[in-house]
C-alpha positions as CSV (number, residue, x, y, z in Angstrom):
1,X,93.9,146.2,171.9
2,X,97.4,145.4,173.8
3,X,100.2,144.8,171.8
4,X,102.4,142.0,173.3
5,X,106.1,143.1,172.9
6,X,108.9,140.6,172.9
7,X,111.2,141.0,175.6
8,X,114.9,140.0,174.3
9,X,117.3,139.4,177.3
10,X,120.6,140.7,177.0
11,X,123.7,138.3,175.8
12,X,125.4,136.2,178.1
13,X,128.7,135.3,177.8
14,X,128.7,132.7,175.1
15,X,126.6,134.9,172.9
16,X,129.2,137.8,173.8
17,X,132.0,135.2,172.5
18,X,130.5,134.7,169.1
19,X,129.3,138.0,169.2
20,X,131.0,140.5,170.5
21,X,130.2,144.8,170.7
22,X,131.8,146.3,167.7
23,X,132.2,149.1,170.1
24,X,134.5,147.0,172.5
25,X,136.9,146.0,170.3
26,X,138.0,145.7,167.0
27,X,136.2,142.3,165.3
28,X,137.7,139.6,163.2
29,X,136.4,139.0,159.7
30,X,134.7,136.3,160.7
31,X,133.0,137.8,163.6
32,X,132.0,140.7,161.6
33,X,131.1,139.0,158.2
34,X,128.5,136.8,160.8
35,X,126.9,139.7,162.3
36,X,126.7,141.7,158.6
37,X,125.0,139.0,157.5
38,X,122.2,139.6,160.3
39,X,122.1,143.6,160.2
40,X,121.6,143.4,156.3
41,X,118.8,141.3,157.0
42,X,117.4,144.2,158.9
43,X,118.0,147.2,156.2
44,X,114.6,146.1,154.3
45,X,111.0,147.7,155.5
46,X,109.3,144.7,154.5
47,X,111.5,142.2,156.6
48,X,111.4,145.0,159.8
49,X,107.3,144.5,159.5
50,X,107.7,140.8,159.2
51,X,110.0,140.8,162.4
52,X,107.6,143.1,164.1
53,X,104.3,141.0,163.3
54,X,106.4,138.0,165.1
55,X,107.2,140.0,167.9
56,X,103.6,141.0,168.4
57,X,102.3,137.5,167.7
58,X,100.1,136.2,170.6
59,X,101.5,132.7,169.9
60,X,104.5,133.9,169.2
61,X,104.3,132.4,165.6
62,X,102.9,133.3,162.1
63,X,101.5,130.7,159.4
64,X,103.5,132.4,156.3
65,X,99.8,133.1,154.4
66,X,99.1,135.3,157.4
67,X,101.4,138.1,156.3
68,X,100.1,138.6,152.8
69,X,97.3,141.0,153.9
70,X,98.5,142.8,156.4
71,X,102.3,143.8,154.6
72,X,100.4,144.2,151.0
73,X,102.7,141.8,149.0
74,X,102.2,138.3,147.5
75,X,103.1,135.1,148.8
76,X,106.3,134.5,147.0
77,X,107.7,138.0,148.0
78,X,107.3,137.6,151.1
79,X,109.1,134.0,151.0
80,X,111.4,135.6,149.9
81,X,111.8,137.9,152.8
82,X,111.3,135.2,155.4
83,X,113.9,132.9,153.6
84,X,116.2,135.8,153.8
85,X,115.6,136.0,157.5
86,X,115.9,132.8,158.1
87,X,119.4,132.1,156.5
88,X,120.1,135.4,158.4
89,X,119.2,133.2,161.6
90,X,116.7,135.5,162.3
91,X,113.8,133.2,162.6
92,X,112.6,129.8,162.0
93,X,110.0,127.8,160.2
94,X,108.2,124.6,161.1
95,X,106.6,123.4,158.5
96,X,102.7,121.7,159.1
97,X,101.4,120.4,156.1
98,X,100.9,123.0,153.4
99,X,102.1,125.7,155.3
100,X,105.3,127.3,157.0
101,X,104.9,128.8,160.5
102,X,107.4,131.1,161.8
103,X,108.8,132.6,164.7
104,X,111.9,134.5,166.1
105,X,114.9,133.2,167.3
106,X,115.4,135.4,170.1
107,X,119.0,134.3,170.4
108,X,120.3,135.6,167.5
109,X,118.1,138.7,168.3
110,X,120.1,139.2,171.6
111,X,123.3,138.7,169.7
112,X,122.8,141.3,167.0
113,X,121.6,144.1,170.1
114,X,124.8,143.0,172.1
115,X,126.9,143.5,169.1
116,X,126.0,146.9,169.1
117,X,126.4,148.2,172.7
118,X,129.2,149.3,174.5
């Protein structure tokens, strides 16, 4: 079976304005308090599957009850992970009735990557 694989663009110029490479130059705390935020929203295994499920989803969103089988945890855990994510900027849910559907915010995405190369 294929795996589709989100393709995130590089960061124009705005994106390189809020963000910019912490390899370019030296960051203001602001700047670098905004992009912490994101990164530490990466350091957790369950929240890297959860972003990698959303990558690979074929309508490039997940009903949150979809992720309790596959990532082995219970719904509130992994509302927790998502709402971490989310205040992160990471991705975004639409709610539809009883349930949350998310997806990635590939902008945000774009900015962390850019913040981190030359």
């Amino acid at each position: 079976m294929a795996r589709k694989v989100a393709v995130i663009e590089a960061p124009d110029a705005e994106m390189a304005e809020c963000c910019p490479s912490v390899l370019a130059a030296p960051l203001d705390a602001s700047q670098a308090e905004a992009l912490a935020r994101g990164f530490d929203a990466l350091g957790d295994p369950v929240r890297l599957r959860v972003l990698s499920m959303l990558a690979a989803a074929p309508a490039g969103e997940i009903c949150v009850c979809d992720f309790i089988g596959p990532i082995g945890k219970s719904q509130g855990t992994i509302s927790h992970h998502l709402k971490i994510l989310s205040e992160a900027g990471l991705v975004h849910g639409d709610r539809r009735g009883k349930w949350v559907w998310y997806s990635l915010d590939q902008g945000r995405l774009a900015e962390l990557r850019g913040a981190i190369e030359p």
